[in-house]
VMD Tcl script that draws the C-alpha trace (Angstrom):
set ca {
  {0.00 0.00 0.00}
  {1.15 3.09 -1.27}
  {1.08 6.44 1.18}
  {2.24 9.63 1.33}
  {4.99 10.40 4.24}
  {3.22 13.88 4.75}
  {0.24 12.63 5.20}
  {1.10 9.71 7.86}
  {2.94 12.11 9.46}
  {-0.41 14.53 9.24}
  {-2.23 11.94 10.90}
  {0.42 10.91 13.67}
  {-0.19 14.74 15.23}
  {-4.00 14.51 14.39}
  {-4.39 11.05 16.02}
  {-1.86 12.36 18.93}
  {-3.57 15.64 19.84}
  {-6.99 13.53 19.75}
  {-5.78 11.06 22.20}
  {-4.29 13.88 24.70}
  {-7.66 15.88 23.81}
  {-9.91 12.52 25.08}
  {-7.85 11.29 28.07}
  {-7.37 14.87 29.69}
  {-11.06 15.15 29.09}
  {-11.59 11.67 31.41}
  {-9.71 13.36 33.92}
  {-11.18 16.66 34.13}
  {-15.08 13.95 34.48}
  {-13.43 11.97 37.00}
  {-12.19 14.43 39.04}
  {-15.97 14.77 39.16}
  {-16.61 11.52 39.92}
  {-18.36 11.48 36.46}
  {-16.70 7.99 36.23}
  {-18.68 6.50 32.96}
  {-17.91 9.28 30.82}
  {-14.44 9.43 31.60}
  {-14.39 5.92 30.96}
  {-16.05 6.39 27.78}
  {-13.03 9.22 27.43}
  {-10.64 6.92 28.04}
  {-12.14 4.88 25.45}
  {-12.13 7.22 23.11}
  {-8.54 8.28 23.57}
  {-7.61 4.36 23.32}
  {-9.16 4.50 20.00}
  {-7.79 7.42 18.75}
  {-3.87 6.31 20.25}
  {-4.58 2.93 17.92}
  {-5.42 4.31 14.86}
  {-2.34 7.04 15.06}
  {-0.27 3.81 15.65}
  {-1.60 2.17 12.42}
  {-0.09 5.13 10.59}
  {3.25 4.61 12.63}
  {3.01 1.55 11.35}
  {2.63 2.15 7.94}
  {5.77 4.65 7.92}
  {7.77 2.11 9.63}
  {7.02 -0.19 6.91}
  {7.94 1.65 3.77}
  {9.56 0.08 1.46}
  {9.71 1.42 -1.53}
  {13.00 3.87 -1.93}
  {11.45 6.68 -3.71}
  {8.52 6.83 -0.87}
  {10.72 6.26 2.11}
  {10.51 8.77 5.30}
  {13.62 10.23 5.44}
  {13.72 11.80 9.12}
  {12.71 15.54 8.89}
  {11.50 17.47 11.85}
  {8.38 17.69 11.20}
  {8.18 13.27 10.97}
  {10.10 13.70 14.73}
  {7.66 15.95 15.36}
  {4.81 13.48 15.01}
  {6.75 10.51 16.27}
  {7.63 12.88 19.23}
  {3.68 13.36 19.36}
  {2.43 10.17 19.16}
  {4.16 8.63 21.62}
  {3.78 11.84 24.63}
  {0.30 11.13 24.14}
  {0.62 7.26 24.68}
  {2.75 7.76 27.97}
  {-0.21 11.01 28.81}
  {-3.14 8.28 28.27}
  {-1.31 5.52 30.17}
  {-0.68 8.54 33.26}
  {-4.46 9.06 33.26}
  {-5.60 5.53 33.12}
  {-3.83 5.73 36.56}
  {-4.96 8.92 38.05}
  {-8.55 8.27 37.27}
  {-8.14 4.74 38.99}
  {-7.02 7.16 41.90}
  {-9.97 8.95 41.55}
  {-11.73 6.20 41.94}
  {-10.29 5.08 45.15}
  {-10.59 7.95 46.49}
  {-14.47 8.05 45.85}
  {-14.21 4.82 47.78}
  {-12.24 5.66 50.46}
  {-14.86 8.89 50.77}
  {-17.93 6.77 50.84}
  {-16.12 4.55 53.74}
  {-15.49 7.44 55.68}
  {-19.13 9.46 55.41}
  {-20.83 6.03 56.46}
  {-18.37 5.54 59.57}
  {-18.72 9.41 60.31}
  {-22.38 8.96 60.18}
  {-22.52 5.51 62.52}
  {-20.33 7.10 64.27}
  {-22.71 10.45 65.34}
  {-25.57 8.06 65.44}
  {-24.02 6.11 68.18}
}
mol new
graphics top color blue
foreach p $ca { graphics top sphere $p radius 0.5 }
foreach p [lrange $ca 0 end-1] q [lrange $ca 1 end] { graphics top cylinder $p $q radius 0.2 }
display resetview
């Protein structure tokens, strides 16, 4: 399959900004405690990571000489762009599972607090 470099490399930042777009959204929800939509975020943002990596994927695999991707800045750039927003979807996959404990940990405490001026 024939591609243009420029436009991989187009769709690495698109694909990129979409995924840190989507997973900062789940945070912002779960800080909330909104914790279905920012799942549904976070699903989002998985989606959006994936299909960036099929085009990393595609430039990796060029073959043919004339179409290769020589490195320029601007194919760093998305590389560079891709891969920030894999390790930024990975860091709030684990702050919204905070969020989540702490919800828990909140609940715990209002019931004993409540038992507690009860007794």
């Amino acid at each position: 399959m024939e591609i243009q470099v420029e436009e991989a490399v187009v769709k690495l930042i698109l694909h990129g900004g979409n995924t840190r777009k989507e997973a900062y959204k789940a945070i912002d929800l779960a800080e909330k405690y909104q914790f279905d939509e920012a799942d549904r975020h976070l699903q989002i943002a998985q989606e959006q990571f994936q299909e960036g990596h099929v085009w990393q994927t595609k430039l990796v695999s060029i073959r043919d000489s004339e179409t290769v991707a020589h490195p320029s800045f601007l194919l760093i750039h998305g590389q560079d762009h891709l891969m920030t927003a894999q390790a930024e979807l990975q860091l709030a996959k684990r702050v919204i599972k905070q969020y989540k404990h702490q919800q828990r940990l909140e609940e715990r405490l209002t019931k004993l607090e409540k038992q507690l001026n009860q007794a």
